[in-house]
Wavefront OBJ file of the C-alpha trace (Angstrom):
o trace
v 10.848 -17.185 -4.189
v 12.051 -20.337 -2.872
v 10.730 -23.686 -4.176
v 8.704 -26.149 -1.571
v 6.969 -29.153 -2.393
v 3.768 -29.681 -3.628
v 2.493 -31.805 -0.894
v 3.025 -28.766 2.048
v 1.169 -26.619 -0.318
v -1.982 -28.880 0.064
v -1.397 -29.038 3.543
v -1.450 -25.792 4.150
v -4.825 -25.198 1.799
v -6.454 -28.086 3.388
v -5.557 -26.344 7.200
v -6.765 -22.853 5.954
v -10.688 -22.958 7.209
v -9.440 -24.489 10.862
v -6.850 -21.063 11.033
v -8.782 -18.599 13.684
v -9.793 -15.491 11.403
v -10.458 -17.958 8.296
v -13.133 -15.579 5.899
v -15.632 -18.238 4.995
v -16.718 -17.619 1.205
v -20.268 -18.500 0.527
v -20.959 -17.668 -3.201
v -20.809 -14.207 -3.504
v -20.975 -13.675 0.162
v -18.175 -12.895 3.181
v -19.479 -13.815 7.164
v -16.797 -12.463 9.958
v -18.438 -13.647 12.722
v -21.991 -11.408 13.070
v -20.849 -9.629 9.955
v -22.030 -10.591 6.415
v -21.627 -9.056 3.338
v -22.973 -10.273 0.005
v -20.738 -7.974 -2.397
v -23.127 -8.781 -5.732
v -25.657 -6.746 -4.123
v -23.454 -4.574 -1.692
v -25.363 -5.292 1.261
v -24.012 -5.874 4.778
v -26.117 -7.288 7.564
v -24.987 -7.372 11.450
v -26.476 -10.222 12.901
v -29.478 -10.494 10.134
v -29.886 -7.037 10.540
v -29.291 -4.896 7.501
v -27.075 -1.888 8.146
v -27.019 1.216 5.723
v -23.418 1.890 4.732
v -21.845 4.481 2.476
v -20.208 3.622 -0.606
v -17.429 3.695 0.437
v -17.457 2.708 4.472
v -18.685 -0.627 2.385
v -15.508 -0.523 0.358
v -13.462 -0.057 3.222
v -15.237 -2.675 5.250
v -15.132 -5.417 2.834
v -11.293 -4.502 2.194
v -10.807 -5.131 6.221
v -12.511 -8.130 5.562
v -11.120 -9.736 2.896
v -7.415 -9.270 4.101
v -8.692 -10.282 8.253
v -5.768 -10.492 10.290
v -3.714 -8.741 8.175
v -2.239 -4.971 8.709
v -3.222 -2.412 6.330
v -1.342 0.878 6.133
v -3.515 3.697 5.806
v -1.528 4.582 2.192
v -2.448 1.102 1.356
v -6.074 1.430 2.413
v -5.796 5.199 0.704
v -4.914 3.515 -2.359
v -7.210 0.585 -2.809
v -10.339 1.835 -0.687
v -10.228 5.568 -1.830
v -8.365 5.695 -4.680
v -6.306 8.621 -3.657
v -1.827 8.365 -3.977
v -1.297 11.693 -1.844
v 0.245 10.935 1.134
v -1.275 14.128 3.055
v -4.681 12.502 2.572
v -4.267 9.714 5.454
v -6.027 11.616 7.697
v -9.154 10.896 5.534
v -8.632 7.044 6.220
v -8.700 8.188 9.907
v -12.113 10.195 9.176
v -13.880 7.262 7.172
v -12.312 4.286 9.974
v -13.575 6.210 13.075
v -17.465 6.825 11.033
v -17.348 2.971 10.014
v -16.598 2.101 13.991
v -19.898 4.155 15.174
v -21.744 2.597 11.894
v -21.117 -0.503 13.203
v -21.187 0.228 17.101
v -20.476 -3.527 19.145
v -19.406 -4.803 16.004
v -17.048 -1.649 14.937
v -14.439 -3.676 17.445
v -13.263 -5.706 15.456
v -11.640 -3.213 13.504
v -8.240 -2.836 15.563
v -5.863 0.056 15.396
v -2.265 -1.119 15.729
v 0.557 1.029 16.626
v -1.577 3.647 16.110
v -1.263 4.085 12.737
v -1.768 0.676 10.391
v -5.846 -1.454 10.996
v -6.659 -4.575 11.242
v -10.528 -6.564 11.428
v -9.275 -9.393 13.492
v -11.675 -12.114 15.300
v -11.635 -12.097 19.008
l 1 2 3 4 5 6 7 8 9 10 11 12 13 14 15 16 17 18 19 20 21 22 23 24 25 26 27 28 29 30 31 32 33 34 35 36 37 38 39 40 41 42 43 44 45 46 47 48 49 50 51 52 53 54 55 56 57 58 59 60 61 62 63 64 65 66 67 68 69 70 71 72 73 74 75 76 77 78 79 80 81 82 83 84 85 86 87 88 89 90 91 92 93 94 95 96 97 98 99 100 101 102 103 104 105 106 107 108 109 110 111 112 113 114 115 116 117 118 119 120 121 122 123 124
């Protein structure tokens, strides 16, 4: 890792909220833009409206959320999400992505499929 000085570093963590995509913490809470999730009580709400996940379209969802702008590869997401390590099982990350998307219908947009086989939840 290279060394850089102290003073960039709190440059950089000072510019963080104004960066487009910035997760805004609020307690226990994540808000992506209509999307909130308050993970203490595993409860996500689309525009103050309450939707009714599975366990584990929540864990995926607040994975996409958490790492926003950022490429996931469906081993990765098959790893931390789902907890499987066989690579034939990617095609269940496909399964659970494409039932979160209708879950969430306007709002299932913002999960982005790039190159066709890594996701991102970017803002627009």
């Amino acid at each position: 890792m290279k060394p850089f000085p102290i003073r960039g570093l709190i440059l950089r963590v000072r510019a963080a909220p104004y960066r487009p995509g910035f997760v805004e913490p609020r307690g226990n809470s994540i808000k992506v833009k209509q999307l909130l999730f308050a993970s203490d009580c595993h409860i996500a709400c689309i525009a103050g409206i309450e939707i009714i996940l599975t366990s584990t379209e929540y864990k995926l969802l607040l994975n996409l959320a958490e790492k926003i702008g950022r490429v996931q590869s469906r081993l990765c997401i098959l790893k931390d999400v789902l907890e499987f390590s066989h690579v034939s099982a990617t095609h269940k990350v496909d399964a659970h992505i494409t039932r979160l998307r209708t879950t969430l219908g306007t709002a299932g947009g913002l999960i982005r499929t790039v190159c066709g086989s890594v996701y991102k939840m970017e803002v627009m």
